[in-house]
C-alpha positions in Angstrom: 0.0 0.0 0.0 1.5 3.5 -0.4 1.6 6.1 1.7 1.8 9.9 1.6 4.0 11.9 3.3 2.4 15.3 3.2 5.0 18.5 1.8 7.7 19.9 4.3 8.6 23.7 3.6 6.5 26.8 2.8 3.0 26.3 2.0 1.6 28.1 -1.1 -2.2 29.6 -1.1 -4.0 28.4 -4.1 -3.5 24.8 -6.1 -1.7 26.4 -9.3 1.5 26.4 -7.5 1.4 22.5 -6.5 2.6 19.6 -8.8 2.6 16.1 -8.5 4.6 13.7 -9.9 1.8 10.5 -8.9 2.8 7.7 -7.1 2.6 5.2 -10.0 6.3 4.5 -10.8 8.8 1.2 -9.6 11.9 3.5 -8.4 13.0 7.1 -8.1 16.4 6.7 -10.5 17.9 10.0 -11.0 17.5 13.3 -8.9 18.4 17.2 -10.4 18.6 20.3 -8.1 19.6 23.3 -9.2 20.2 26.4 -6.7 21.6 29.8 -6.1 22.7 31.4 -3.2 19.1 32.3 -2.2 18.2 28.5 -2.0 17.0 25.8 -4.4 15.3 27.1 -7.9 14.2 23.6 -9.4 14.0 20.3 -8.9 13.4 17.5 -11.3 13.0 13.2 -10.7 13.8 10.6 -13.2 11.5 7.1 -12.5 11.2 4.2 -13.7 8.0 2.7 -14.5 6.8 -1.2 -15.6 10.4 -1.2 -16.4 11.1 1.6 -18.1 12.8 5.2 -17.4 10.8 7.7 -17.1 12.0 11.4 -17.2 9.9 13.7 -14.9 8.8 17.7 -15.5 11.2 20.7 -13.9 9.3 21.5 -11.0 10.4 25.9 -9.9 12.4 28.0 -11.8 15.3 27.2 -14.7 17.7 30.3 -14.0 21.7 30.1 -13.6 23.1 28.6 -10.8 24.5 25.3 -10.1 23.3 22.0 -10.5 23.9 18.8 -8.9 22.5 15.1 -9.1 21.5 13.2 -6.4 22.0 14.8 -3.5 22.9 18.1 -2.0 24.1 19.5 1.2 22.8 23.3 1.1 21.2 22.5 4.5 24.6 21.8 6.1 25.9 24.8 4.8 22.9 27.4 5.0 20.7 28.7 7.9 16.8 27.4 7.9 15.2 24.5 8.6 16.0 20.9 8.6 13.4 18.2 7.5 13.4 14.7 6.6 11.0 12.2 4.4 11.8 8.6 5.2 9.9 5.8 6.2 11.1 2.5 7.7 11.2 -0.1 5.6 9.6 1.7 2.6 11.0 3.3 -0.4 9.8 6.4 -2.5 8.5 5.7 -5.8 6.9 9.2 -6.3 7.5 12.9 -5.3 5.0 16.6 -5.4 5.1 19.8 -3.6 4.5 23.3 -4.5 7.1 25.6 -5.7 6.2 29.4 -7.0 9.9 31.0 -8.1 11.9 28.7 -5.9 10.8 25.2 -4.9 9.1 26.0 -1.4 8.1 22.4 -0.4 8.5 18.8 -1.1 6.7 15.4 -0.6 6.8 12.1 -1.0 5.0 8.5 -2.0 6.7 5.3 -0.1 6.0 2.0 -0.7 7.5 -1.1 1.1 10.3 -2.7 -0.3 9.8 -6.7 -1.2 10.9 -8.3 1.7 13.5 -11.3 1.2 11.6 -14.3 2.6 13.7 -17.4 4.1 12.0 -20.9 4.3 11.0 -22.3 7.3 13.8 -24.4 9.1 13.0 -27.1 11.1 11.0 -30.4 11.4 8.4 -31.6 9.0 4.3 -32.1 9.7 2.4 -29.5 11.4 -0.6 -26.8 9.9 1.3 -23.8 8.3 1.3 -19.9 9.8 2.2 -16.6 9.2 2.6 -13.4 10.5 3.1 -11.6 7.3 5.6 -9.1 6.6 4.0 -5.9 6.4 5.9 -4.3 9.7 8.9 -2.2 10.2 10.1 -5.1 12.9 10.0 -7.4 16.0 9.5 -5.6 19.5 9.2 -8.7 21.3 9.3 -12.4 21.2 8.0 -14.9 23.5 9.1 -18.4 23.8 7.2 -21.4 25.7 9.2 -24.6 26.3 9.5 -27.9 28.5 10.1 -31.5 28.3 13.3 -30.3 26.2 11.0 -28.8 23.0 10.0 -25.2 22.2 5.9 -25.4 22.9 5.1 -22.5 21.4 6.4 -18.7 19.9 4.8 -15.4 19.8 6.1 -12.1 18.4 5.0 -8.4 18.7 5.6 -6.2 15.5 5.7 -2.3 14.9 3.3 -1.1 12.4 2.9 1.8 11.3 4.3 3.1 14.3 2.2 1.0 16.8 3.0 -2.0 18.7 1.0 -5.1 16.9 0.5 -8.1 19.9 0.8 -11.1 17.7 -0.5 -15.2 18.4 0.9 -18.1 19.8 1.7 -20.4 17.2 2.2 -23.9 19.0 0.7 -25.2 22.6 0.2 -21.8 25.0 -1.7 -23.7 27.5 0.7 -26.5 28.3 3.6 -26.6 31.5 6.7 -25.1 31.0 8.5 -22.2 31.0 8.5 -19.0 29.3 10.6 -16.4 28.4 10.3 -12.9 26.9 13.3 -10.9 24.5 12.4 -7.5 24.1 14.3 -5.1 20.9 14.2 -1.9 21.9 13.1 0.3 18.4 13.6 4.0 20.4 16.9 2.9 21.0 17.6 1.8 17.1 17.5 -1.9 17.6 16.3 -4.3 15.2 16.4 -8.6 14.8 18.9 -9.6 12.6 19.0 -13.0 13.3 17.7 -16.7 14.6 19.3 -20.1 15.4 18.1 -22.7 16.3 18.0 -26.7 17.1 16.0 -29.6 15.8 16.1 -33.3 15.9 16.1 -35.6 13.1 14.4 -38.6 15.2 11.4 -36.6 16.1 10.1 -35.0 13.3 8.4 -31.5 13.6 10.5 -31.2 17.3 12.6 -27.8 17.9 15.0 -28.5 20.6 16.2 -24.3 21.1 16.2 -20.8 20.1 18.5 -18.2 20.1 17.6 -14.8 18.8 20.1 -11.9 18.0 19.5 -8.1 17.4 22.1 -5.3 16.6 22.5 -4.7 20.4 22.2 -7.7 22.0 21.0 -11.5 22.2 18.2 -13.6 23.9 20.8 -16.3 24.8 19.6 -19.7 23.8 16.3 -20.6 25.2 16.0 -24.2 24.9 18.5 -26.6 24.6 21.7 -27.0 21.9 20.5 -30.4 20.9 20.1 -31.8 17.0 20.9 -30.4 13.7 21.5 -26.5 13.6 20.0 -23.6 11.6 20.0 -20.2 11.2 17.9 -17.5 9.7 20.1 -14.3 8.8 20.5 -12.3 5.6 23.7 -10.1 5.7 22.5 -6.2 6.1 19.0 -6.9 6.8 16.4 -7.0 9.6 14.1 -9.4 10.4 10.0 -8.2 9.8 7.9 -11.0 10.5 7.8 -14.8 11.0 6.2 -17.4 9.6 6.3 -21.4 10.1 4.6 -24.8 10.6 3.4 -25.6 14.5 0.7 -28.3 15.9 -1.2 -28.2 19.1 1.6 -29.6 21.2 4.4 -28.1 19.7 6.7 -25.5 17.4 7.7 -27.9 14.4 9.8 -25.2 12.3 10.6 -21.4 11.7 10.9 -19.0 8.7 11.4 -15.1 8.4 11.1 -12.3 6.4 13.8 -9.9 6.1 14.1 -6.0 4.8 17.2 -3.6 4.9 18.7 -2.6 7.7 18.5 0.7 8.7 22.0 2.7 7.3 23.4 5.2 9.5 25.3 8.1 7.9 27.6 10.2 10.5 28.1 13.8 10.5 31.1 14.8 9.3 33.9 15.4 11.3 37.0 18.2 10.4 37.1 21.2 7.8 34.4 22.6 5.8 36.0 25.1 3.9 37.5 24.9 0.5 37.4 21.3 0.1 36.5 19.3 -2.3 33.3 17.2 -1.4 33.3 12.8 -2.0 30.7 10.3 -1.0 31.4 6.3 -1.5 28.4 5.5 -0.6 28.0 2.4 1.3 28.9 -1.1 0.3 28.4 -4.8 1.9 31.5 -4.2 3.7 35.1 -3.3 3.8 37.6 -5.2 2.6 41.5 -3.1 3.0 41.7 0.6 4.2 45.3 2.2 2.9 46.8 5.3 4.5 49.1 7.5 2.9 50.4 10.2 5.9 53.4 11.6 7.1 54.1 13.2 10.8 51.8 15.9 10.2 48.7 15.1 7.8 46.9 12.4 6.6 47.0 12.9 2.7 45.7 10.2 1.3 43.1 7.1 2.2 42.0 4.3 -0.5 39.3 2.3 0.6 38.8 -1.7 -1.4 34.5 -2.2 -0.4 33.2 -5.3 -1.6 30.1 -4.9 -3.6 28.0 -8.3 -4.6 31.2 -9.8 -4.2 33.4 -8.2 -6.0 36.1 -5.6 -4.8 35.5 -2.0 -5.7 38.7 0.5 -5.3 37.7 4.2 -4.7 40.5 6.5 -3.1 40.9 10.2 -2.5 43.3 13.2 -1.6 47.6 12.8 -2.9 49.4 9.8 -2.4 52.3 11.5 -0.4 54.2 10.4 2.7 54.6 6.6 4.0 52.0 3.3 3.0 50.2 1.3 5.6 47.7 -1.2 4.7 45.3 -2.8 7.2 43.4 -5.9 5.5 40.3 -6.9 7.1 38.7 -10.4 7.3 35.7 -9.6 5.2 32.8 -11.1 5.6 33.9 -13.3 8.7 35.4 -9.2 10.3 34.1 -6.1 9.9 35.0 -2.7 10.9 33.8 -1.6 13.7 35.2 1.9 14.7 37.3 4.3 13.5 39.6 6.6 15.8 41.2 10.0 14.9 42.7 13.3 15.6 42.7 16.5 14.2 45.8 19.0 13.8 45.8 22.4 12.7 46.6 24.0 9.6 46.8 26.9 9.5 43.4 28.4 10.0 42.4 25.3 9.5 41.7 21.5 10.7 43.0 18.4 9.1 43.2 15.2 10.0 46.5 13.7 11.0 46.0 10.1 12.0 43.4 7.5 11.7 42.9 3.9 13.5 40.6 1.2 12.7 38.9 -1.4 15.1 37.0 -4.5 14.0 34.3 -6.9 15.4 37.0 -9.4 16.2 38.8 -7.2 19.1 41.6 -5.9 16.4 42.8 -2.5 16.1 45.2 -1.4 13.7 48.3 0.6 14.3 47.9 4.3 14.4 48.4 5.9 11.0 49.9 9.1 11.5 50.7 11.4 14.0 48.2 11.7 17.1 47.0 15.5 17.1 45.3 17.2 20.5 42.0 17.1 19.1 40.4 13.6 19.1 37.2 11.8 17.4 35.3 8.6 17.0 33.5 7.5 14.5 31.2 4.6 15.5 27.5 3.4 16.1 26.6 0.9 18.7 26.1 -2.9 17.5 27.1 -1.6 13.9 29.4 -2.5 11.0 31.3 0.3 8.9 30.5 0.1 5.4 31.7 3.2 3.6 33.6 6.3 4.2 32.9 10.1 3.1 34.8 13.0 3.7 36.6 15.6 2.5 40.1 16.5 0.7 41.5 20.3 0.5 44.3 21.6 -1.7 47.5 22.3 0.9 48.9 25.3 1.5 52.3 25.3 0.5 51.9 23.0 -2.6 49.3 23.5 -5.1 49.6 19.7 -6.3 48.8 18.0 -3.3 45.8 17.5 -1.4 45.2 16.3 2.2 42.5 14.9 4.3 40.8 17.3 5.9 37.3 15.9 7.2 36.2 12.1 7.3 33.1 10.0 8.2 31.0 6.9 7.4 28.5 4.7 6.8 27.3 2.0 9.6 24.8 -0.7 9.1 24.3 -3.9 10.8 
């Protein structure tokens, strides 16, 4: 189903000055903004639609001034307002607002994105349920057990922002015990995972279940007894459940997975006259190399891997020493990245840079430790692309240094 998010900005009088694209495309492709120093003039979407692109109308004014594609960071840079248009778990597939000489407001259409759905693990026999997948994730889980066999499970979702109390599937009314793992969605946690156990000489029996989030885990409920599964897609979030169950007993479990959420950190360093670069973010990181010497960092070439295959995107001058750190990808990831500043001038640049990972490694320190330090990191999160900053220096017009640096984390 889609859903409207209703334009953020000025509000013209009178429906001549409102557009709208519709809500009847697959995918927002492309994205063009151009501005002035008095703010943003026009704004245009490229779609696609039953497979095929789709170039949208110029929505303001089509004077000189700059243009850039995809995104822009006048709101970093300007005074005014900050909004944003996102939904969990949903993508937008349309945009309309209302512009009069410059754009004044913008909306948006989401949709959900098609979940990934993993089979049920498990035992054979039993009736079949499911929960669905139409949630933006689990807020708690409740599992029933005794006489060494999971009797029954129960999840709560979030749906459109409120908590959904879901059913027993399997045998609430029998003895055992039961315990409760709560993910805390104010405090950015989501499921990312399940194992569990299951016999091969009683069909349809689940032994124990152990459920991760970003954050934490449940700890095995249950008992570490049979053949093992697990439920997990790498970078995605677990939505909803499904499964087989009979009146005594859980016989086997399945899941439906979306995106995890991607958190992009605020720069930290310079601002001024420095040339902007994104990455983006990747499935992980595979090397980090650090050009520095005793003063700056100068240059850093990051190796992502992307479906698989290694992507090599580097930035500022390759001057002063090498270091490589290699990292374990997809059994490590980076976890953390610590810095300092130094100054230049009249301005700040970064002069060394080290790297932890979810194994307990840190790297040496690349560079030489300034007075002004910095972390880059996001709690039960895996670093998946770097952006920054590079300026020209000041006593060489053919080099460039680092001067502001952060990244992408997702789980």
């Amino acid at each position: 189903m889609t859903q409207r998010l209703e334009a953020q900005g000025k509000k013209n009088s009178g429906s001549r000055f409102e557009w709208d694209d519709g809500s009847d495309y697959d995918d927002v492709t492309k994205i063009f903004v151009r501005g002035c120093s008095l703010g943003i003039q026009y704004i245009q979407f490229n779609y696609i639609k039953n497979g095929q692109p789709k170039c949208g109308s110029v929505h303001g004014l089509t004077e000189q001034g700059f243009t850039q594609t995809f995104e822009i960071n006048h709101l970093k840079e300007k005074n005014g307002t900050k909004f944003s248009l996102s939904v969990d778990g949903k993508k937008i597939i349309g945009f309309h607002g209302s512009p009069k000489t410059n754009l004044n407001s913008l909306g948006a259409y989401f949709t959900w994105i098609a979940p990934t759905r993993l089979e049920a693990q498990g035992g054979k026999g039993g009736e079949e349920w499911n929960d669905g997948s139409d949630h933006e994730g689990v807020t708690k889980i409740y599992v029933r057990g005794g006489c060494d066999i999971i009797q029954y499970v129960k999840f709560d979702y979030l749906k459109d922002g409120q908590q959904i109390f879901g059913s027993a599937h399997g045998a609430p009314g029998r003895d055992g015990y039961t315990q409760t793992f709560e993910i805390n969605h104010l405090n950015k946690e989501y499921l990312v995972s399940v194992e569990g156990y299951y016999d091969d000489d009683k069909p349809g029996v689940i032994h124990g279940l152990e459920f991760e989030a970003n954050i934490k885990t449940s700890g095995l409920i249950g008992y570490a007894k049979g053949n093992k599964f697990r439920l997990a897609v790498n970078g995605k979030k677990i939505i909803g459940f499904h499964g087989y169950s009979t009146e005594k007993n859980l016989n086997s479990l399945g899941a439906y997975f979306t995106t995890s959420p991607l958190t992009k950190l605020e720069y930290i360093g310079e601002t001024i006259e420095a040339v902007l670069w994104d990455d983006g973010a990747y499935d992980g990181v595979k090397k980090v190399t650090v050009y520095c010497d005793v003063t700056f960092v100068w240059h850093v070439r990051f190796d992502y891997v992307n479906g698989g295959k290694v992507e090599r995107l580097e930035h500022g001058s390759k001057f002063g020493s090498t270091n490589d750190f290699v990292v374990d990808y997809p059994n490590e990831f980076i976890t953390s990245v610590e810095g300092t500043l130094t100054m230049d001038g009249s301005s700040t640049c970064v002069s060394s840079l080290t790297f932890k990972t979810s194994k307990g490694r840190t790297s040496l320190t690349f560079g030489r430790e300034g007075k002004s330090k910095f972390v880059l990191e996001s709690k039960g999160c895996a670093l998946v692309g770097f952006h920054g900053r590079s300026r020209q220096h000041q006593t060489s017009h053919s080099r460039r240094n680092v001067t502001r640096l952060s990244v992408f984390m997702e789980k």
